[in-house]
C-alpha positions in Angstrom: -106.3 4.3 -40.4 -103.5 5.0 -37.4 -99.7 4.9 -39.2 -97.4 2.9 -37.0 -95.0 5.1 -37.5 -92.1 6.4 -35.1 -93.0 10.4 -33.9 -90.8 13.0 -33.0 -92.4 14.7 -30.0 -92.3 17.3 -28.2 -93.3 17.0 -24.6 -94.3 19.8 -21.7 -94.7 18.5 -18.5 -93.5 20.2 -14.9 -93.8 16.9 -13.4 -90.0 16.3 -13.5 -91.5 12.6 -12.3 -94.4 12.3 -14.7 -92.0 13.7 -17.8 -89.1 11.4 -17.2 -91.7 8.4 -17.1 -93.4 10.0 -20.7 -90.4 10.0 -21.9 -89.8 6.4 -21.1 -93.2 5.5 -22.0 -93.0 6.9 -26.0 -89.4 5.8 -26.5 -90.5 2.5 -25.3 -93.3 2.5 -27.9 -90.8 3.9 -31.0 -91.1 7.6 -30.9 -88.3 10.1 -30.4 -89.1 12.7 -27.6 -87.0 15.4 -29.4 -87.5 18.3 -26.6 -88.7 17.8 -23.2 -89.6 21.0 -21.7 -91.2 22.1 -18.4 -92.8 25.5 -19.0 -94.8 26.7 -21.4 -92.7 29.3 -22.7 -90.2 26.3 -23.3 -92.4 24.6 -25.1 -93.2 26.8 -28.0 -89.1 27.2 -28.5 -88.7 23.2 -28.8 -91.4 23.4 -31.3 -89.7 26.3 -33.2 -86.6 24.4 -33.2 -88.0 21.0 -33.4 -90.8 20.9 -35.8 -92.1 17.9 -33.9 -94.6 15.5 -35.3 -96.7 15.7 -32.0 -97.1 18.2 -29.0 -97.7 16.5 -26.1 -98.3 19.0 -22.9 -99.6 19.8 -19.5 -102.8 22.0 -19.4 -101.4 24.4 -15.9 -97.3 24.6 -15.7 -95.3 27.5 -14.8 -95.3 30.2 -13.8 -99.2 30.8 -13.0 -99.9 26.9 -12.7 -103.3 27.9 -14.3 -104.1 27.0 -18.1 -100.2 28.7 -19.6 -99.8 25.0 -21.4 -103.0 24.8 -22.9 -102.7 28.5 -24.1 -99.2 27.9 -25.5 -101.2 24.2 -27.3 -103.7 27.1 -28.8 -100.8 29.7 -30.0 -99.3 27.2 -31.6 -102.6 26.1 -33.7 -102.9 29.3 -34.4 -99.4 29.9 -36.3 -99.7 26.2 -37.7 -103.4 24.5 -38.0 -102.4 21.4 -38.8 -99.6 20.9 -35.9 -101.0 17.8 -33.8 -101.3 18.5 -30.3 -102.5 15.9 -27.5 -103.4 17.7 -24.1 -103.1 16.1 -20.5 -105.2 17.1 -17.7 -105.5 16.4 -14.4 -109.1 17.2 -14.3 -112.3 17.2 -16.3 -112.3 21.0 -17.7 -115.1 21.7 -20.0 -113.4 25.0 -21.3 -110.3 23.5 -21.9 -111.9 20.8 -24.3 -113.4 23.3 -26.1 -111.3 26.2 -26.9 -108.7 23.3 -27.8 -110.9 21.8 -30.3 -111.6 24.9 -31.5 -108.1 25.3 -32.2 -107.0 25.2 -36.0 -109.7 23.6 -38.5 -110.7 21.2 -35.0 -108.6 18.0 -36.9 -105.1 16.8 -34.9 -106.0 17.1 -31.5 -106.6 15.0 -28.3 -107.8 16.1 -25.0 -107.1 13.7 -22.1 -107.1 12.8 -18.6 -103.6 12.3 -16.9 -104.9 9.1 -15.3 -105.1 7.9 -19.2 -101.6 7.6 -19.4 -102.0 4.9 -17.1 -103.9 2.6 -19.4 -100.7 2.4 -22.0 -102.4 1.0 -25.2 -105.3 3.5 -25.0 -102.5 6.4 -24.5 -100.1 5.1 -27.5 -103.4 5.0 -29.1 -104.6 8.3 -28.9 -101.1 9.7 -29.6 -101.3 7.7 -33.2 -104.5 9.1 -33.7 -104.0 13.0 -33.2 -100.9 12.8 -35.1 -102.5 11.1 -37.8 -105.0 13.6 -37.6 -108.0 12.8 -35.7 -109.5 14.1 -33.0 -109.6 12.3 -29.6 -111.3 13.3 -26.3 -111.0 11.1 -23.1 -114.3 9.4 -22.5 -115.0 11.2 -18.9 -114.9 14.1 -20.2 -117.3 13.0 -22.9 -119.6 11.1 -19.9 -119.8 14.7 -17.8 -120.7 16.5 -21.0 -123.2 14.4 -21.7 -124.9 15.3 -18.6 -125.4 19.3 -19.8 -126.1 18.3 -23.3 -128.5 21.1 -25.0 -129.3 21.8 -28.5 -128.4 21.1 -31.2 -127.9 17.7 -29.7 -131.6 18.1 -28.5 -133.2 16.3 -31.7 -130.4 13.5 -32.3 -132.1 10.1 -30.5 -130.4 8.6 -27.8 -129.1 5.6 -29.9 -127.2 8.9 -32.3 -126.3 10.7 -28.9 -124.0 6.9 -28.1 -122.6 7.0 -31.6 -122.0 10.8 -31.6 -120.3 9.9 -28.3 -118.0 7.4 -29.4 -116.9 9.3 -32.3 -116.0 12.0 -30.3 -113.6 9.2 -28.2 -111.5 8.8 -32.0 -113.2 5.7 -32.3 -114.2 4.1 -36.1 -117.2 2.9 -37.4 -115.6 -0.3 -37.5 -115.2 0.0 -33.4 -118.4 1.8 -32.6 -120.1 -0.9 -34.1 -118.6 -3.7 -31.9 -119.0 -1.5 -29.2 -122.7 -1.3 -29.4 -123.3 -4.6 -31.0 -124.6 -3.5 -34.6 -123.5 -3.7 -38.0 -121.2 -1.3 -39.4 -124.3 -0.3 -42.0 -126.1 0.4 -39.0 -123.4 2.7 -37.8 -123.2 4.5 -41.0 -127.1 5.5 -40.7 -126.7 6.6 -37.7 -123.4 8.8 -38.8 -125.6 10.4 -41.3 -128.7 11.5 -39.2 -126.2 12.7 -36.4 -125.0 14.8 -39.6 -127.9 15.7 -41.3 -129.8 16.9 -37.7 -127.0 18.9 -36.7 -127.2 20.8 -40.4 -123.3 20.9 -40.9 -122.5 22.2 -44.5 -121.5 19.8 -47.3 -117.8 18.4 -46.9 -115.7 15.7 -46.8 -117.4 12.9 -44.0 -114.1 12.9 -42.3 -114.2 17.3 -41.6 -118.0 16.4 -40.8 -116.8 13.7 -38.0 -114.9 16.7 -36.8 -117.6 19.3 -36.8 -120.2 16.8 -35.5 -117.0 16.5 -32.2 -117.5 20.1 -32.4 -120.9 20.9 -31.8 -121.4 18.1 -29.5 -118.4 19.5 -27.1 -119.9 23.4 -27.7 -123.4 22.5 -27.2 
C-alpha cells in the first residue's frame, strides 16, 4: 500500500531545464526537493547532508556523461541498502536495470524512462512506490526484455511470463488482475507458480516479488 506521504528528495539531474521542471513537478505534488544537484559527485554530498527519503537521478551527468549517476545510485546502496533510489534514463539500458536492482537486498528502487516523467500520475506513482519500498521498472524496458528472455523464465507459461511482467512494472495483484481481466485468486495462482518454477528460497512473498523482478531482469 503507497503512503501519501510528503518526501524529502534529493534530485541529480544536469538538465538545468529538466531539474528546474522536477523540482516543480514534486513540490507541486507535496514533497520537499531538499538538494538539487547536477553532478554525481554532488549528489552523494546532498545525500550525506540530507538523508533524503528518495534519490531521484540521472543515469550519465558530468564529467564522463556515461553511467557516473547510476554508479553514484549503486555507491550509495551500497553504504545504506535500504536508501530508495528512482533512476531516469533517457534510453532503454539493459545493464543499467540490472546492476541497479541488484543494488542493496533489490527492494526501494525504480528504473525509468525520462519520457515517463511526462505521464505525471504514473511518475508521482512510481516515486511513492520506491520510497515505500517496492520496486518499479518502466514497462519498455520490461517489453525489450521480454524479447531476450532465457531461462529460468523458460518454463513459466506465457499467461505467468504477463503476470511476472507486470509485477516487475510495481503493479499489485489487485491491478494485474484488472489488467488482464481475472480474479485476484487467479492472480495469486499464478504468483505462486512464477515462484515455485523459478525455485526462489522460502521468504516473505513480498522479498519473493522482488527476487522473482530479479531473475526475470538477469535472465
Amino acid at each position: 500500500m503507497r503512503a501519501n506521504r510528503p518526501l524529502r528528495v534529493v534530485l541529480a539531474e544536469d538538465s538545468v531545464l529538466l531539474r528546474e521542471g522536477l523540482i516543480g513537478l514534486l513540490t507541486r505534488c507535496g514533497h520537499e526537493v531538499v538538494a538539487a544537484v547536477g553532478d554525481a559527485e554532488a549528489l552523494l554530498v546532498a545525500v550525506a547532508e540530507h538523508a533524503p527519503d528518495i534519490v531521484v537521478t540521472d543515469v550519465r551527468m558530468p564529467p564522463g556523461f556515461q553511467d557516473e549517476g547510476l554508479h553514484a545510485a549503486v555507491r550509495l546502496r551500497e553504504k545504506q541498502p535500504a536508501l530508495p533510489v528512482l533512476v531516469l534514463s533517457q534510453y532503454v539500458q539493459r545493464a543499467y536495470a540490472s546492476e541497479l536492482l541488484d543494488s542493496g537486498d533489490g527492494s526501494g528502487v525504480g528504473y525509468l524512462l525520462k519520457d515517463r516523467v511526462g505521464q505525471v500520475e504514473e511518475f508521482v506513482d512510481a516515486l511513492s512506490e520506491v520510497a515505500d519500498g517496492g520496486t518499479v521498472v518502466d514497462p519498455e524496458v520490461v517489453r525489450q526484455l521480454l524479447r531476450r528472455r532465457r531461462d529460468p523464465l523458460a518454463r513459466l507459461t506465457p499467461r505467468e511470463r504477463e503476470v511476472l511482467a507486470l509485477i516487475a512494472q510495481g503493479k499489485s495483484n489487485g491491478a494485474i488482475a484488472r489488467e488482464l481481466v481475472v480474479s485476484e485468486a487467479a492472480v495469486g495462482k499464478h504468483i505462486g507458480s512464477i515462484l515455485t518454477k523459478l525455485d526462489l528460497p522460502p521468504a516473505d512473498e513480498t522479498h519473493r516479488r522482488v527476487l522473482a523482478v530479479l531473475a526475470f531482469l538477469r535472465a
